[in-house]
C-alpha positions as CSV (number, residue, x, y, z in Angstrom):
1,X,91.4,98.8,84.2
2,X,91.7,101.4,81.1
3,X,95.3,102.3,80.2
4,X,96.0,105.8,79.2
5,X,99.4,107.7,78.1
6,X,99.8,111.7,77.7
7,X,102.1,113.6,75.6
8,X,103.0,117.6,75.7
9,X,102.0,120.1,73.3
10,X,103.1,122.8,74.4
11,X,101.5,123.3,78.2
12,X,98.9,121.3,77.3
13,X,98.4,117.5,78.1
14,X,96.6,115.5,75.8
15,X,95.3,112.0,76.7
16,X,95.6,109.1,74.5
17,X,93.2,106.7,75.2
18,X,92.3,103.3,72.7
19,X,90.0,105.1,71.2
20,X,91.7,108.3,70.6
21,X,91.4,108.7,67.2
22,X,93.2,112.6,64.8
23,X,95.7,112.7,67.6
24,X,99.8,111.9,66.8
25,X,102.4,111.1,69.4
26,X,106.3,111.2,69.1
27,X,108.6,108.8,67.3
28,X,112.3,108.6,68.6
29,X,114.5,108.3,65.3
30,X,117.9,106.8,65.4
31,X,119.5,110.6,65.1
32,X,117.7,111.6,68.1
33,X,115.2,113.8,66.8
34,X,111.2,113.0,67.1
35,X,108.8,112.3,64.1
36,X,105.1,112.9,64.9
37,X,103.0,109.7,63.5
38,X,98.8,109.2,63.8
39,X,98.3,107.9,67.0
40,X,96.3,104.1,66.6
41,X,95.7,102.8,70.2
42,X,96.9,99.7,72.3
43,X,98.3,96.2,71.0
44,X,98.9,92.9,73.0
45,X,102.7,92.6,72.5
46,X,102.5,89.0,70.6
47,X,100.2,90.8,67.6
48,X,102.8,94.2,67.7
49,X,106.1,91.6,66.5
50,X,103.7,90.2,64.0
51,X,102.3,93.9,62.7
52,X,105.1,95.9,63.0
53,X,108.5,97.6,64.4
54,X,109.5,98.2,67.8
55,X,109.8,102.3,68.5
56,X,110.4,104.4,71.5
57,X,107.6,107.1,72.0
58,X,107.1,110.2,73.9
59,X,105.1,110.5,76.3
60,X,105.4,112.0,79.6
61,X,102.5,110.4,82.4
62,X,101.0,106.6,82.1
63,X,97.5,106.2,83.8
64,X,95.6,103.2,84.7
65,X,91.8,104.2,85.4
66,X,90.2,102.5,87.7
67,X,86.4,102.4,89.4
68,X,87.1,105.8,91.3
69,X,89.5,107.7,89.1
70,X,93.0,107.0,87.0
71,X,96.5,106.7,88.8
72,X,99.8,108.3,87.2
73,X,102.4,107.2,87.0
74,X,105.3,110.0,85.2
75,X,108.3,108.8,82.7
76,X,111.1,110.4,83.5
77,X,113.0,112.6,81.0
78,X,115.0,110.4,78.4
79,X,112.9,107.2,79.4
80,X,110.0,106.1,76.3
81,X,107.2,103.6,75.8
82,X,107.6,100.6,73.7
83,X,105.3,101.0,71.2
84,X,105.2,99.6,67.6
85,X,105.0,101.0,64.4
86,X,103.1,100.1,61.2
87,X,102.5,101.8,58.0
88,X,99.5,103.5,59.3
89,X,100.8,104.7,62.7
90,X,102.0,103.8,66.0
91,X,100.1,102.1,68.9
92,X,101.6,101.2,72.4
93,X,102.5,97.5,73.2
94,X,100.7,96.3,76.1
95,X,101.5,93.3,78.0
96,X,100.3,93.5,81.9
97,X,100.7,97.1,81.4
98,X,102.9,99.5,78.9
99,X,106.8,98.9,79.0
100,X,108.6,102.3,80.1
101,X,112.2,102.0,78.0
């Protein structure tokens, strides 16, 4: 199974898969606003506390795809992703599956 996350720009989604590479995805700062960093992938949660700092990003559906087509699953307003931040970007932490926060 594939993970994927999607973010809003506008009315558009855009996927972010591993692979997705020249896309950014939102920061939560400690003053509530959002800061838009380069968008680097997954990372196993044990190599994320080695690499980098926990942060909340914004993202709106998670999807696992599957054989036959992805399933969604939608964050609800105010909730994030764990995700972790180093000085290049930001991936999501995975560990059997992303961590809604």
């Amino acid at each position: 199974m594939t993970l994927i996350l999607v973010r809003k720009l506008n009315h558009r989604n855009i996927e972010l898969h591993h692979d997705t590479r020249g896309q950014t995805v939102g920061v939560l700062l400690k003053d509530g606003e959002y800061r838009f960093l380069p968008w680097l992938g997954f990372i196993e949660r044990d190599r994320a506390m080695r690499m980098g700092k926990p942060v909340r990003l914004n993202v709106c559906r998670v999807g696992n795809q599957g054989d036959f087509g992805a399933t969604w699953t939608d964050v609800d307003p105010g909730k994030h992703v764990l995700g972790c931040r180093t000085d290049e970007g930001v991936y999501a932490v995975v560990e059997q599956g992303v961590r809604v926060i």
